[in-house]
N, C-alpha and C positions, 0 to 999 in steps of 0.2 A: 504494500500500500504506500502511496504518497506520502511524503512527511514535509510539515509545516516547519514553518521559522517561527515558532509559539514566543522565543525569547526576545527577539524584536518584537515583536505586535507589542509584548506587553512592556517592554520599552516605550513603544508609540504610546500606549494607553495612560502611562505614567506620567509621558511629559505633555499628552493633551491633559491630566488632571491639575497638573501644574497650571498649564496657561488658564482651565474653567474657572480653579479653583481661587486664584489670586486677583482677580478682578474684583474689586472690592464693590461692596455691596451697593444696594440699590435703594437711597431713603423715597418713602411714599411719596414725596410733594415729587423725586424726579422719576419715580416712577409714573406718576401724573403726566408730567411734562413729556416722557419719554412716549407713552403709548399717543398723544396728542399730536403729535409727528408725526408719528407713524400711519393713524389715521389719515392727517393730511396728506402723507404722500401716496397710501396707498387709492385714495381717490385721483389723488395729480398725474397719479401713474397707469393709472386703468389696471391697476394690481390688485389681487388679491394673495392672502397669505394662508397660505397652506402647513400645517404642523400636525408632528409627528406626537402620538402617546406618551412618548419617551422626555420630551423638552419638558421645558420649565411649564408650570403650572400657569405664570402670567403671559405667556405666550398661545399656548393653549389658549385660554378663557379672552385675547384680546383675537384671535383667530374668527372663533364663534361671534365677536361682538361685531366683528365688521365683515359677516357675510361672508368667511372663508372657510377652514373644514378642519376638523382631527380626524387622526386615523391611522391604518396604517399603511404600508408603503405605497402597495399596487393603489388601494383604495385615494388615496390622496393624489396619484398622477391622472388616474380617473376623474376623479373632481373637477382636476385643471384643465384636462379635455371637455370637460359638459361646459364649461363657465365660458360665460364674455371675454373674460381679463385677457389683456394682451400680455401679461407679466405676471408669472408666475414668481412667488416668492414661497422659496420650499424652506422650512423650519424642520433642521432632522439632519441627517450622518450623509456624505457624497454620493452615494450611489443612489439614493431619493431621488435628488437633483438630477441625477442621467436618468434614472426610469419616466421620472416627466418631462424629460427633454426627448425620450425616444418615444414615446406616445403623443408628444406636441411638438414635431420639427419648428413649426412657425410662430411658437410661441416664446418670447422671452424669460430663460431660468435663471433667478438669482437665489444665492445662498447666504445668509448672513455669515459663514466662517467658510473658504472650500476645502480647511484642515480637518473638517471635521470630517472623519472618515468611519469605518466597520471592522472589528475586529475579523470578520467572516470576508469580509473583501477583501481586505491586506492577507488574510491566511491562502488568497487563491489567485496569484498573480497569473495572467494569461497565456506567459511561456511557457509554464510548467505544466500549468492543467490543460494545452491546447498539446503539450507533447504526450501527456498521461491520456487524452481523447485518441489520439493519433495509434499510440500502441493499442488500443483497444477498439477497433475500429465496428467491430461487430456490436456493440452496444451502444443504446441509444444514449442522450446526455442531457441528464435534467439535473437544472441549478435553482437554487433557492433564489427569493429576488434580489437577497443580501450579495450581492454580485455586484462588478464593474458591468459596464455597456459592453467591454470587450469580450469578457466570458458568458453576457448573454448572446452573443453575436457568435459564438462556438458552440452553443447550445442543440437544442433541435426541442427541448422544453423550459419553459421556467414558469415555476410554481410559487405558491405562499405555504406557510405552513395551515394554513384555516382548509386547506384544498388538493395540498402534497400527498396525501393520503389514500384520495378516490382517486387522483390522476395516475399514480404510480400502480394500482392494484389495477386501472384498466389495461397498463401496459401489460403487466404482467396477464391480464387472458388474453389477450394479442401472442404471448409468447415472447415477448423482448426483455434484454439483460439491460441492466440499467447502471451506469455513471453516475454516479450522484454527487455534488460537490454545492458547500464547501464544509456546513456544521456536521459533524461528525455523530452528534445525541439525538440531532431529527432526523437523520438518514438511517440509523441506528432504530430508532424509534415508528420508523414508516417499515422499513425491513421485516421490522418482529409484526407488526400488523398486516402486511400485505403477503409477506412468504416469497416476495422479488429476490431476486439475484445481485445482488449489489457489489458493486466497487465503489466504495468508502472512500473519499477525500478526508483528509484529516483533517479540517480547522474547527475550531469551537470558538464561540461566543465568550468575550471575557467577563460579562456579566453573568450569563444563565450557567456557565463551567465554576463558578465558585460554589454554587449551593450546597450545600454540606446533607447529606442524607442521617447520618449521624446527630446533628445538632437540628434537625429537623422532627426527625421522630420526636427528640425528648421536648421541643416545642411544643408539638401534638397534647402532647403529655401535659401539658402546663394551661394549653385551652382547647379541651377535648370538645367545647361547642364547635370550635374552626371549622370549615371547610378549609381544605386543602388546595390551589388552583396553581396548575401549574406549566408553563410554555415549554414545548417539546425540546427547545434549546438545551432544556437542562438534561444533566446527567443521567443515567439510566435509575439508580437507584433513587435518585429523588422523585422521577418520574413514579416509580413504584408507590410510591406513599400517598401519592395524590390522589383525589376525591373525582377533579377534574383535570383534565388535560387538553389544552387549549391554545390557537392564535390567542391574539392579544385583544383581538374585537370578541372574539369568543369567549376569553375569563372575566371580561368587563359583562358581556350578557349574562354566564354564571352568577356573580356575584347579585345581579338585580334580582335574578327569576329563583333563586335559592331561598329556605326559610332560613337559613343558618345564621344568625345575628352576628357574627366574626370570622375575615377568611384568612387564612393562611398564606400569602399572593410569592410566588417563587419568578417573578420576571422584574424588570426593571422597574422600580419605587413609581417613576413618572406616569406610571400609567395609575398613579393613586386618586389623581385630578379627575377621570373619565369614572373611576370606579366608585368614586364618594357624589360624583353629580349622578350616577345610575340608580345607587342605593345611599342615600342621606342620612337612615338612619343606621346603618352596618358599620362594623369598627376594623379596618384593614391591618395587615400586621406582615411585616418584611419577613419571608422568608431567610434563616442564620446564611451569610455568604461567607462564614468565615469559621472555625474549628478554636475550641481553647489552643492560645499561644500563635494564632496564627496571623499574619497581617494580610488586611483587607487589599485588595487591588481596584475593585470595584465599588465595592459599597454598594451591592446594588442599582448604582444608578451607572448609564456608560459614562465615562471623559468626553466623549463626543460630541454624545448628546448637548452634557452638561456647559459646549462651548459656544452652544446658543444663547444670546442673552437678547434683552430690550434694548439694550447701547447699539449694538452691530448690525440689531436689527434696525436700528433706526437711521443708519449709518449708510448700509448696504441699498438703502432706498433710495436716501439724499443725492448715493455717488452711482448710484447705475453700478456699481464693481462687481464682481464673483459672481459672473453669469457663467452660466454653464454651457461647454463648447463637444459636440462630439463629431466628430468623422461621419458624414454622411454616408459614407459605404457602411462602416460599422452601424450606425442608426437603422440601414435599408435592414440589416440582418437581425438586429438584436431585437426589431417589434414582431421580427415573425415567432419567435418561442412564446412571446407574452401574446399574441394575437390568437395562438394556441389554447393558453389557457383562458382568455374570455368565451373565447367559440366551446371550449369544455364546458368552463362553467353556465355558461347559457343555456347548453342541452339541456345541460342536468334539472336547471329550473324550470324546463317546461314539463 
């Protein structure tokens, strides 16, 4: 199997928590000030602002307030296709920004950071995995959408994890071996449910690979009301412990349609914003990302993410900067795998 450079990534992860982390804070009166701009430009600009589960909570909730959308990845480049806006402004990790740039050629993509990147996307650079496709040429190649545009453009599918599942199990009555690249616990986790033949790319999630299955159970143990909710990213044995198992729009639906007054939530903290507006009055509670003695890398929440803020966004408006550029050849190729999976998912709804 492939092996990742996991000790860079989390070098990269370390020094984007640096830069997140060191921005000093944000008092109310310029948080006022800050989302006030932002408004204005995002009308001066025929823009709307698109954001991920994952970002800050005041971004989120300023998204909703001016007609723009959360969500998650596929679902938010979607959004930007259905809308007027001539400028998409994408709130979320680089590869967001190219999945709406490759289902909106004509539309202008800005990012408020374009360092902000994916621990799943740096784990699967396109030389390696376009040479690991090449030596396996008899298996078909489906990638998560946590991917660059380049290795959707090598593909022949790209899925979500809410939808990985049926896609992969109809390949498998077709009779086809499958590539799977780049999280290693959802390919892992779609495997054991469909009975596919998989080759396993090695990268994992530096958020959902910390969860501690261990310091999880005796959680359990401490609020036996919890539900358990947890993203296929994670580890296999944490996966086990869970109540639910779920994309990120799907644990946010658990949570509301549940009687269980307390959940257990094992994905990124950011998505606490979507889960306390679904259910108001439920009490959310951080899955342990970390083991006695041992030091966090994550925290639960990505670096990435966390390099969104209201400043840059407000920034990123003013100055037209961090628009996002792809290779129109690359572009022609990378919407026919996602074009796959809407034409799937459509069947399946009627």
């Amino acid at each position: 199997m492939p092996k990742v450079d996991d000790d860079s990534v989390r070098k990269a992860a370390a020094s984007a928590a640096d830069v997140a982390y060191s921005i000093p804070s944000i008092s109310e009166q310029e948080k006022t000030q800050l989302k006030q701009r932002i408004r204005e430009q995002l009308k001066a600009k025929n823009a709307v602002l698109i954001a991920h589960y994952y970002v800050d909570a005041d971004i989120q909730e300023l998204a909703e307030e001016t007609g723009g959308y959360v969500s998650d990845s596929l679902d938010m480049a979607n959004f930007g296709n259905q809308h007027s806006a001539s400028t998409l402004v994408v709130a979320g990790v680089r590869f967001m920004g190219e999945t709406a740039k490759i289902l909106n050629p004509e539309k202008r993509i800005i990012m408020p950071d374009l360092d902000a990147e994916c621990s799943l996307d740096m784990n699967c650079p396109i030389d390696e995995f376009s040479a690991f496709c090449d030596a396996h040429p008899d298996y078909t190649v489906v990638v998560y959408a946590n991917t660059s545009a380049a290795v959707k453009a090598r593909a022949d599918w790209m899925v979500t994890s809410g939808i990985a599942v049926e896609v992969i199990t109809h390949l498998v009555e077709r009779g086809e071996k499958i590539i799977w690249a780049p999280d290693r616990h959802l390919g892992s986790y779609i495997q054991k449910l469909s009975g596919a033949d998989i080759l396993l790319w090695q990268g994992s999630c530096i958020v959902h690979d910390e969860f501690h299955a261990q310091e999880l159970a005796k959680l359990k143990l401490q609020h036996p009301e919890a539900a358990v909710l947890v993203h296929p990213e994670s580890p296999a044995a944490v996966v086990e412990l869970a109540d639910v198992v779920s994309s990120t729009t799907g644990l946010i639906k658990a949570a509301a349609k549940m009687d269980n007054p307390s959940f257990i939530v094992a994905t990124d903290n950011g998505i606490f914003y979507k889960m306390k507006q679904a259910a108001p009055n439920k009490t959310f509670i951080e899955a342990p990302s970390v083991g006695v003695g041992a030091t966090c890398q994550s925290c639960a929440h990505c670096p990435w993410m966390a390099m969104n803020n209201l400043r840059n966004l407000a920034e990123v408006l003013e100055s037209g900067a961090n628009e996002i550029h792809i290779d129109p050849a690359i572009q022609a190729k990378a919407i026919k795998p996602i074009e796959k999976l809407l034409d799937f998912a459509a069947q399946r709804r009627k």
